[in-house]
TIRO-574019 format. One record per residue (C-alpha): residue in one letter; x, y negated, z. Coordinates in Angstrom, 3 decimals, padded with zeros to 6 digits, always signed. Each point is the difference from the previous one (the first is absolute). Last residue first. Layout:
// residues N
{A,{X,Y,Z}}
...
END
This chain:
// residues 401
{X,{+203.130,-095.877,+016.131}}
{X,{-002.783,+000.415,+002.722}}
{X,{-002.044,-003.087,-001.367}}
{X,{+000.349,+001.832,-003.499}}
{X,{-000.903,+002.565,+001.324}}
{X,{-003.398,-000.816,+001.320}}
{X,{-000.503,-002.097,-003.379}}
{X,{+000.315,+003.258,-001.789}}
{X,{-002.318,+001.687,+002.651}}
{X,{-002.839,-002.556,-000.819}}
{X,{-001.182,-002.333,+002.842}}
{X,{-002.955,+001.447,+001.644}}
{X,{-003.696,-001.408,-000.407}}
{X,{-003.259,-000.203,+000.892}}
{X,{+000.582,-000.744,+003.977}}
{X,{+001.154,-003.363,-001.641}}
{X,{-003.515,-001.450,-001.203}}
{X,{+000.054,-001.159,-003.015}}
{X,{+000.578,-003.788,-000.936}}
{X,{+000.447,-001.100,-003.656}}
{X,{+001.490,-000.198,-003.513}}
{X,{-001.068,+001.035,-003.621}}
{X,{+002.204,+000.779,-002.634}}
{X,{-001.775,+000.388,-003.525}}
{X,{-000.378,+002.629,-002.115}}
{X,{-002.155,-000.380,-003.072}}
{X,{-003.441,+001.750,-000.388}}
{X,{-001.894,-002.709,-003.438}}
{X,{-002.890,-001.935,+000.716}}
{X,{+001.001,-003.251,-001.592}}
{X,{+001.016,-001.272,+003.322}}
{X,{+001.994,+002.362,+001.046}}
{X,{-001.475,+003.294,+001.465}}
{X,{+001.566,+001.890,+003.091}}
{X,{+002.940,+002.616,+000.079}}
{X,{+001.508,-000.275,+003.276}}
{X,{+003.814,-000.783,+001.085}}
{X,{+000.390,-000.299,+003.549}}
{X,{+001.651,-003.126,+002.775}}
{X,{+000.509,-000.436,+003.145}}
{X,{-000.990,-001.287,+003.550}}
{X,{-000.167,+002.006,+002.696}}
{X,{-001.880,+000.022,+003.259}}
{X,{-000.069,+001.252,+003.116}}
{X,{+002.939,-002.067,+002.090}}
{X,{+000.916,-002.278,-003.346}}
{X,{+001.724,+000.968,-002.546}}
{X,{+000.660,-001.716,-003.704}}
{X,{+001.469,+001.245,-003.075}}
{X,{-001.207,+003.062,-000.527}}
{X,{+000.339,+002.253,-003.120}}
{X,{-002.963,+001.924,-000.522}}
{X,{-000.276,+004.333,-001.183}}
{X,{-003.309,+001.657,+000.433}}
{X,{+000.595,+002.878,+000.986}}
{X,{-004.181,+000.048,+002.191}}
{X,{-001.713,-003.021,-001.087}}
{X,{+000.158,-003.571,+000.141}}
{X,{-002.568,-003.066,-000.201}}
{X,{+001.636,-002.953,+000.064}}
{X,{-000.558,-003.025,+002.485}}
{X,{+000.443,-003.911,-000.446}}
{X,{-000.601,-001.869,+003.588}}
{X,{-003.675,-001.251,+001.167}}
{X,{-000.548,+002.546,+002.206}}
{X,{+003.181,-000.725,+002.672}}
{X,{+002.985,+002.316,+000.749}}
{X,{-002.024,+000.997,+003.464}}
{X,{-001.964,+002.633,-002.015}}
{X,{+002.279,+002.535,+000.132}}
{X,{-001.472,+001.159,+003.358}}
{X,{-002.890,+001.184,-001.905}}
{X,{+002.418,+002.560,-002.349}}
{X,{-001.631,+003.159,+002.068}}
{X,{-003.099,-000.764,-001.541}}
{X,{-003.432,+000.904,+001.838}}
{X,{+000.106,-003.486,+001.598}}
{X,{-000.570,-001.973,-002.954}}
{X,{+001.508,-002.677,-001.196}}
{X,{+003.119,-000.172,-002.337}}
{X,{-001.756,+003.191,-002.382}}
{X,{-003.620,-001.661,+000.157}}
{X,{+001.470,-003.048,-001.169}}
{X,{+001.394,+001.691,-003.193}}
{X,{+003.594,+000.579,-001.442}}
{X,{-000.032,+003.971,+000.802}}
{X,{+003.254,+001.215,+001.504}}
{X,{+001.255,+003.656,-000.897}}
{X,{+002.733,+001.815,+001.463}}
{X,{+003.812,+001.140,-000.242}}
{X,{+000.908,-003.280,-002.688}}
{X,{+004.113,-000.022,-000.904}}
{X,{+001.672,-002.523,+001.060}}
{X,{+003.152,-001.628,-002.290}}
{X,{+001.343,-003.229,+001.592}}
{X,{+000.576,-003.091,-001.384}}
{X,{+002.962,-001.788,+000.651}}
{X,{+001.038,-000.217,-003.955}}
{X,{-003.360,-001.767,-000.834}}
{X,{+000.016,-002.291,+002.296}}
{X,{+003.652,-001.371,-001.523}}
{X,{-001.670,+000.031,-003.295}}
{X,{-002.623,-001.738,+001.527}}
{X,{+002.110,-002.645,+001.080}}
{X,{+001.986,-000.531,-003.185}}
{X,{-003.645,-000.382,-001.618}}
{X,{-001.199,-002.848,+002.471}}
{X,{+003.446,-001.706,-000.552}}
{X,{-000.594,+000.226,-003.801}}
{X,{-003.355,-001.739,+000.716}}
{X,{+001.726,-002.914,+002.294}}
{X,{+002.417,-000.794,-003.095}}
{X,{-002.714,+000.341,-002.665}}
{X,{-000.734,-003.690,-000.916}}
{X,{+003.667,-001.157,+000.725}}
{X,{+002.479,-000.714,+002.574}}
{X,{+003.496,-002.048,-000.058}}
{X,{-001.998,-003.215,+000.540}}
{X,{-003.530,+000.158,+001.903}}
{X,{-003.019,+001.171,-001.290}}
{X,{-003.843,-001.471,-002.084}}
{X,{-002.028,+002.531,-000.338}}
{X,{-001.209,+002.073,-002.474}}
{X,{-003.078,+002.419,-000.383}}
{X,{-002.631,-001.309,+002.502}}
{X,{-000.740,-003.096,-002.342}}
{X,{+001.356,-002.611,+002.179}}
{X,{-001.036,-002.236,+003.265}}
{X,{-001.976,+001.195,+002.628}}
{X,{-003.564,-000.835,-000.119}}
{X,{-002.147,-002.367,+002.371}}
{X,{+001.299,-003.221,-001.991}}
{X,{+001.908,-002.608,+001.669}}
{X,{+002.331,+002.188,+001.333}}
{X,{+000.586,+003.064,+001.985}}
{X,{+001.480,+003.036,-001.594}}
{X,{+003.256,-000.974,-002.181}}
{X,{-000.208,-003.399,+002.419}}
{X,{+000.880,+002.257,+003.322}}
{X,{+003.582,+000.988,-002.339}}
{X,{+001.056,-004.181,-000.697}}
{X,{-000.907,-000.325,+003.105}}
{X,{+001.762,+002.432,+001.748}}
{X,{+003.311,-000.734,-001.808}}
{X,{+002.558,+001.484,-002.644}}
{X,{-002.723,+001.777,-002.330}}
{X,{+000.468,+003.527,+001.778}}
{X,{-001.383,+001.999,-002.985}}
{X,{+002.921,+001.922,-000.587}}
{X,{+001.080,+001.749,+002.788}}
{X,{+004.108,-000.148,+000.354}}
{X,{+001.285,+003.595,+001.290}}
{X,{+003.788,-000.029,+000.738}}
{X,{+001.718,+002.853,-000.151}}
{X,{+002.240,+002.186,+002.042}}
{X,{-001.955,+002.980,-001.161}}
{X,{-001.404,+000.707,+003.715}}
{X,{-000.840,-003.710,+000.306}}
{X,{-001.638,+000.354,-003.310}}
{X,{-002.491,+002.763,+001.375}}
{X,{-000.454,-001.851,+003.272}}
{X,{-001.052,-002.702,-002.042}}
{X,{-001.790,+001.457,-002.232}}
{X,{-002.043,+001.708,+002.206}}
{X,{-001.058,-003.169,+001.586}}
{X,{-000.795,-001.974,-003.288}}
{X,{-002.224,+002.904,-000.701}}
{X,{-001.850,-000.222,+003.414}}
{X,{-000.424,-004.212,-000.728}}
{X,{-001.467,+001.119,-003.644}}
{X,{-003.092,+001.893,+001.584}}
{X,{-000.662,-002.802,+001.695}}
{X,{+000.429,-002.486,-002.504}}
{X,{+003.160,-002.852,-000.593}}
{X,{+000.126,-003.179,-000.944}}
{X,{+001.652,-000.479,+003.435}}
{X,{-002.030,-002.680,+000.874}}
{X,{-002.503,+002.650,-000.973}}
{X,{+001.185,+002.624,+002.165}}
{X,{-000.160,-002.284,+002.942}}
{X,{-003.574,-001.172,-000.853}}
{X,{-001.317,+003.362,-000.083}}
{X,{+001.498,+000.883,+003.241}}
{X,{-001.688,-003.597,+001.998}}
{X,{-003.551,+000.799,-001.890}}
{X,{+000.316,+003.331,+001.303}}
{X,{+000.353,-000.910,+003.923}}
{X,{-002.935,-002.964,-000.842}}
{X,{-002.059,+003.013,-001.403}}
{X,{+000.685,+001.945,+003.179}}
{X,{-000.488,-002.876,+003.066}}
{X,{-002.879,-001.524,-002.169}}
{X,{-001.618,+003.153,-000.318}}
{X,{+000.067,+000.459,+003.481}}
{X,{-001.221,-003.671,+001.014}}
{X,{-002.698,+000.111,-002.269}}
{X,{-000.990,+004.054,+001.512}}
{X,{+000.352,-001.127,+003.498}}
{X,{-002.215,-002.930,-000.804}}
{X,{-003.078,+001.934,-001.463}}
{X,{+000.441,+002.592,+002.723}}
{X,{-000.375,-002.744,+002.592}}
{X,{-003.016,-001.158,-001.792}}
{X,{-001.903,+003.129,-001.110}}
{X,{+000.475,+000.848,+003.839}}
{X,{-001.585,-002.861,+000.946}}
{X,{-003.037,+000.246,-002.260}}
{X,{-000.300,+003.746,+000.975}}
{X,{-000.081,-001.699,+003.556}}
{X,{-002.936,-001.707,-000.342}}
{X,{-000.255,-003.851,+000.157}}
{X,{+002.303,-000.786,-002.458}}
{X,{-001.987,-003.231,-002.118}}
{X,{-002.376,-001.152,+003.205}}
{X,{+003.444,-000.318,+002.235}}
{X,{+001.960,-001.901,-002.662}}
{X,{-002.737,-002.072,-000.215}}
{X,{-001.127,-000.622,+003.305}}
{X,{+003.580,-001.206,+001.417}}
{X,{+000.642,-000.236,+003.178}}
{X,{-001.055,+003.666,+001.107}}
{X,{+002.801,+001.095,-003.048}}
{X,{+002.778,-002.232,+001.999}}
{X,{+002.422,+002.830,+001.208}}
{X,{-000.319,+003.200,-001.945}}
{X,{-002.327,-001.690,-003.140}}
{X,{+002.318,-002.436,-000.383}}
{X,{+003.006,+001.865,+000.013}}
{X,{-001.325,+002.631,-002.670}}
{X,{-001.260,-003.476,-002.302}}
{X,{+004.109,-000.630,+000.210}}
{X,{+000.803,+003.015,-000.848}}
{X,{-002.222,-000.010,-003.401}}
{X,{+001.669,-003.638,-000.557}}
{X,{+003.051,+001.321,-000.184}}
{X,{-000.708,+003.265,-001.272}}
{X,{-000.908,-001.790,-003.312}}
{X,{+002.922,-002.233,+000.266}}
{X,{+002.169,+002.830,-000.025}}
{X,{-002.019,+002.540,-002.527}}
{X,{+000.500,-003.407,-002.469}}
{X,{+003.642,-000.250,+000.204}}
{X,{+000.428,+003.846,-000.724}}
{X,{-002.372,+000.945,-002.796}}
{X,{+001.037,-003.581,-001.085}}
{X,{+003.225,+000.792,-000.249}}
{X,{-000.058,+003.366,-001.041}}
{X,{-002.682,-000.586,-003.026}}
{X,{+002.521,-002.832,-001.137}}
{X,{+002.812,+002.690,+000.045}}
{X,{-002.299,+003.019,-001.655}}
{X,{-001.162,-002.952,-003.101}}
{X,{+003.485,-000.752,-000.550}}
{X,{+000.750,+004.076,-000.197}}
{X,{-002.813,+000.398,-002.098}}
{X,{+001.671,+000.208,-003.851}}
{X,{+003.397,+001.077,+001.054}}
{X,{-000.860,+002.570,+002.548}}
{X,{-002.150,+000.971,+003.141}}
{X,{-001.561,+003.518,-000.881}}
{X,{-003.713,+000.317,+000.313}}
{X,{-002.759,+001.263,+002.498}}
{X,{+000.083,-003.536,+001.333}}
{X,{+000.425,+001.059,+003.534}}
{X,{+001.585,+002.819,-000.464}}
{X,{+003.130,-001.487,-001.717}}
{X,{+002.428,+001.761,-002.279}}
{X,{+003.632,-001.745,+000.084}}
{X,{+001.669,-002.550,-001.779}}
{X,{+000.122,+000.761,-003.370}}
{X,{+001.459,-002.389,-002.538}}
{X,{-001.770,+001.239,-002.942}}
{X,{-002.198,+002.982,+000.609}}
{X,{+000.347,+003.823,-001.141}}
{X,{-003.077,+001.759,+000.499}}
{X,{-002.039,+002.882,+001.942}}
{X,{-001.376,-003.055,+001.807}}
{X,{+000.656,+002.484,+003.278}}
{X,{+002.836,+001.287,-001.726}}
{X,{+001.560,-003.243,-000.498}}
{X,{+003.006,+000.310,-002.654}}
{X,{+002.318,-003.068,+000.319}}
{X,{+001.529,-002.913,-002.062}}
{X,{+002.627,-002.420,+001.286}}
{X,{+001.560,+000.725,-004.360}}
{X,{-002.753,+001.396,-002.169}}
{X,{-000.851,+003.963,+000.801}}
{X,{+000.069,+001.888,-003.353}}
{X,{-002.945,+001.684,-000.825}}
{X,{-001.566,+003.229,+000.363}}
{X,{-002.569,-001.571,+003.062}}
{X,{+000.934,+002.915,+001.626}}
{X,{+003.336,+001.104,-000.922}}
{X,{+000.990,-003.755,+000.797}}
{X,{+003.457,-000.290,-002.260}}
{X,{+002.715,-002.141,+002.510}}
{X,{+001.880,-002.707,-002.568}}
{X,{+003.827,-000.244,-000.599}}
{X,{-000.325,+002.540,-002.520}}
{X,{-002.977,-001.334,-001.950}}
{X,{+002.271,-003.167,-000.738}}
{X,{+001.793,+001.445,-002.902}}
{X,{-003.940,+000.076,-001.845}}
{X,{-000.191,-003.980,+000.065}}
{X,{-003.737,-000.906,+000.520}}
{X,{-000.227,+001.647,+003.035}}
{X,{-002.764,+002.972,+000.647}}
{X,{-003.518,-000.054,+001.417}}
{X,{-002.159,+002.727,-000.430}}
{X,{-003.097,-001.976,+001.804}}
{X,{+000.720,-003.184,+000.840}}
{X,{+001.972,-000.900,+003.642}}
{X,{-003.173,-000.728,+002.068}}
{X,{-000.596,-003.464,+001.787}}
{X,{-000.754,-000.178,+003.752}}
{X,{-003.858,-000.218,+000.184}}
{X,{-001.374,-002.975,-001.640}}
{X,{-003.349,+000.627,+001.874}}
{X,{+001.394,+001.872,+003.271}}
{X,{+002.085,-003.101,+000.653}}
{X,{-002.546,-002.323,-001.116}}
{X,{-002.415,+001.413,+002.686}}
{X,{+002.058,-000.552,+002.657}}
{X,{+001.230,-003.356,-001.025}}
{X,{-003.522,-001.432,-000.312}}
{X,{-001.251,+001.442,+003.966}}
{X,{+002.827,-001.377,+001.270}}
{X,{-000.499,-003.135,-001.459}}
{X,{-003.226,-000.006,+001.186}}
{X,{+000.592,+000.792,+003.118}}
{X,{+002.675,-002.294,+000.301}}
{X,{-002.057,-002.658,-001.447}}
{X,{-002.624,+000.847,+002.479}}
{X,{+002.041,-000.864,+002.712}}
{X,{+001.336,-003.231,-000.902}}
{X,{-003.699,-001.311,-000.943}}
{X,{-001.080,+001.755,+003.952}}
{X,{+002.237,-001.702,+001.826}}
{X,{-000.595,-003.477,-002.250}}
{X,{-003.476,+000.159,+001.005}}
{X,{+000.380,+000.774,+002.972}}
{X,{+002.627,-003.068,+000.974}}
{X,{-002.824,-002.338,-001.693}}
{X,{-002.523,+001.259,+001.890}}
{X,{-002.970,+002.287,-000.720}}
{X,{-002.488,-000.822,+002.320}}
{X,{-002.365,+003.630,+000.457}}
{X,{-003.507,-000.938,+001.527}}
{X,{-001.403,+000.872,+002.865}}
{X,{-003.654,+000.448,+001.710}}
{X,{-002.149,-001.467,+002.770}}
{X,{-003.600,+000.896,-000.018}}
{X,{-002.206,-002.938,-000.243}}
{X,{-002.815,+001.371,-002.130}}
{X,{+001.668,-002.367,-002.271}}
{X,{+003.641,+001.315,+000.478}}
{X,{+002.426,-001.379,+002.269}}
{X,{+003.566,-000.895,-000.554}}
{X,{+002.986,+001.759,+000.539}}
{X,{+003.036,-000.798,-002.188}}
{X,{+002.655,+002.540,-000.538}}
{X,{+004.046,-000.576,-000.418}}
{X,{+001.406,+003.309,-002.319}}
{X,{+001.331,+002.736,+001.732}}
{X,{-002.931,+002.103,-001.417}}
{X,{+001.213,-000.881,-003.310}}
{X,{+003.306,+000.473,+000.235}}
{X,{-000.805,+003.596,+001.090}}
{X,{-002.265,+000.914,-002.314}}
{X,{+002.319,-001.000,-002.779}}
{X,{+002.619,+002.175,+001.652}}
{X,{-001.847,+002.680,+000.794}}
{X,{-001.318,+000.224,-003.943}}
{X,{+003.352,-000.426,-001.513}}
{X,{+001.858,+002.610,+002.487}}
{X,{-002.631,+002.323,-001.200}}
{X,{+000.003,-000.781,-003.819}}
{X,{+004.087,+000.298,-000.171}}
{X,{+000.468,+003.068,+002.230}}
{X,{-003.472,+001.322,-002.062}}
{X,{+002.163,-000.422,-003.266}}
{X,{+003.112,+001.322,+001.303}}
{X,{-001.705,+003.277,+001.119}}
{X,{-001.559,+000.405,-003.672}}
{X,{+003.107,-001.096,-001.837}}
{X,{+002.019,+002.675,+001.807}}
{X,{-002.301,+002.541,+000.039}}
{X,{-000.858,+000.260,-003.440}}
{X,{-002.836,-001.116,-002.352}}
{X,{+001.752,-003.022,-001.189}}
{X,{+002.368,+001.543,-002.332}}
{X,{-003.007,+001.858,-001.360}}
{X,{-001.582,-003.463,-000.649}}
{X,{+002.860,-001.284,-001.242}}
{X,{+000.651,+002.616,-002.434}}
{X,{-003.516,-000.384,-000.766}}
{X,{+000.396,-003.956,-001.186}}
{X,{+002.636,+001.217,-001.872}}
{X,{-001.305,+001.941,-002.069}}
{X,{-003.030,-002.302,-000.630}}
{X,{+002.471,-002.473,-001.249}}
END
């Protein structure tokens, strides 16, 4: 228990959950304020006969501000649940039951293990979890099997209630522009212009977030209707085209005949997705391991397109190395920081497998410790800058021949 209460904690302490979390508490707190300053007031006088006001919460404020708050605080509930249950881990060093079906499974080199069928390796989470989705920011966590529910709820109302919430926080702006010297309240609540500003900010940022989750709420909800992930809708793509070159037919395996039938595998009744992680229910003429030997006939076919490069200069994996001005690699810098690098050196050898305008993508063997402390080699993949490298003279002629 107590290890998991840190993980959370350490999941929390992040960007992402930190930036979310004051989206949440600041569009909360505007909003409230907001609805309540809009509220009817009653003046009366005082008994040193000074007038004064009163709030009159009304029936129609009332109920604004009930369905309000249970956005917020359903928000708020699905947020944390998704970085709570986090997205279900494939167990350490797993392998099937039946020993003939190790061939049709992918073997993790990090997590030494065999990866169970919709599986992936996260190395962010620097593990292999059920079902995965994708790696989120916001949550610090991967979206998979065991959260993905939770992620979907946390979308909607993330969405629906950053809507109504800059709803209401527009329409204190337009009272304040044209009727704020009508109304006392309003006036006495923002009368500075930090107040303002606070305000208009307050409802660009609702309405923002509500244009970008709502956007992502509408993608995830295609895959799933699909039964489908996002990292399994590029697959499906590849295959596809690779099929179409074999004069095949590629049949995915999870499709369970209609949209229902594959939103219900995620959202139900209960807020987690149904299964174990490890099987799944597929369609006729498919099995448990047809999508995984897919995955494995398309990395063989990776494999052969690689190209041989051979490393001419260094590159340092550290900030210091992507960011400062004294290094001649700065311009580099546009691939994005938060992106999987390796270090190189000078002849090293890497086969790439991806380009883009000044970066590569590929893969080197390095000796590094398992985990019962022993130096095995292992294949490790990432960006490097492009000015590091050449493409080997054997590949050169190769091209040539």
């Amino acid at each position: 228990m107590a290890l998991k209460v840190s993980r959370v904690i350490r999941r929390f302490v992040h960007y992402g959950p930190l930036l979310a979390t004051f989206i949440i508490v600041l569009v909360t707190i505007m909003t409230l304020t907001c609805i309540m300053v809009s509220t009817p007031i009653t003046s009366f006088k005082l008994p040193n006969g000074r007038p004064s006001w009163q709030h009159h919460m009304t029936l129609g404020s009332f109920i604004n501000m009930t369905v309000f708050l249970c956005f917020a605080i359903l928000t708020s509930f699905h947020f944390l649940a998704c970085m709570i249950h986090g997205p279900g881990y494939v167990k350490n060093n797993w392998k099937p039951e039946v020993k003939d079906i190790e061939s049709k499974l992918q073997f993790c080199q990090e997590c030494e293990g065999f990866k169970c069928p919709r599986s992936h390796h996260c190395r962010k989470c620097k593990r292999c979890v059920k079902r995965m989705d994708h790696h989120c920011p916001w949550i610090n966590a991967c979206v998979g099997h065991k959260n993905h529910a939770h992620f979907i709820r946390f979308l909607f109302y993330a969405a629906s209630g950053c809507f109504y919430g800059g709803t209401n926080l527009a329409a204190t702006v337009v009272k304040i522009i044209f009727y704020g010297s009508k109304n006392f309240i309003i006036a006495y609540y923002f009368n500075s212009l930090p107040k303002f500003v606070i305000l208009v900010f307050s409802c660009g940022i609702a309405y923002g977030v509500s244009l970008a989750v709502g956007f992502l709420l509408v993608m995830q909800l295609r895959d799933i209707s699909k039964n489908t992930t996002s990292i399994e809708s590029w697959i499906i793509r590849k295959a596809e085209w690779r099929h179409s070159h074999l004069g095949t037919t590629f049949t995915y395996p999870y499709h369970l005949g209609s949209r229902w039938n594959n939103l219900t595998q995620v959202i139900n009744m209960s807020n987690f997705a149904k299964g174990d992680g490890y099987t799944w229910p597929v369609v006729p003429g498919t099995d448990q391991y047809t999508f995984t030997e897919e995955q494995i006939q398309q990395k063989l076919l990776k494999r052969q397109r690689m190209v041989d490069h051979v490393i001419t200069g260094p590159y340092v994996t550290n900030w210091f190395s992507r960011l400062t001005l004294a290094n001649p690699l700065l311009f580099c810098v546009c691939n994005g920081l938060d992106e999987q690098y390796i270090a190189v050196n000078k002849g090293d050898k890497v086969l790439v497998s991806r380009w883009r305008k000044r970066w590569l993508y590929g893969c080197i063997k390095r000796k590094l410790k398992n985990k019962d402390g022993k130096l095995v080699e292992k294949e490790i993949g990432g960006w490097f800058p492009r000015i590091c490298a050449m493409e080997t003279a054997e590949q050169t002629q190769k091209k040539v021949e």
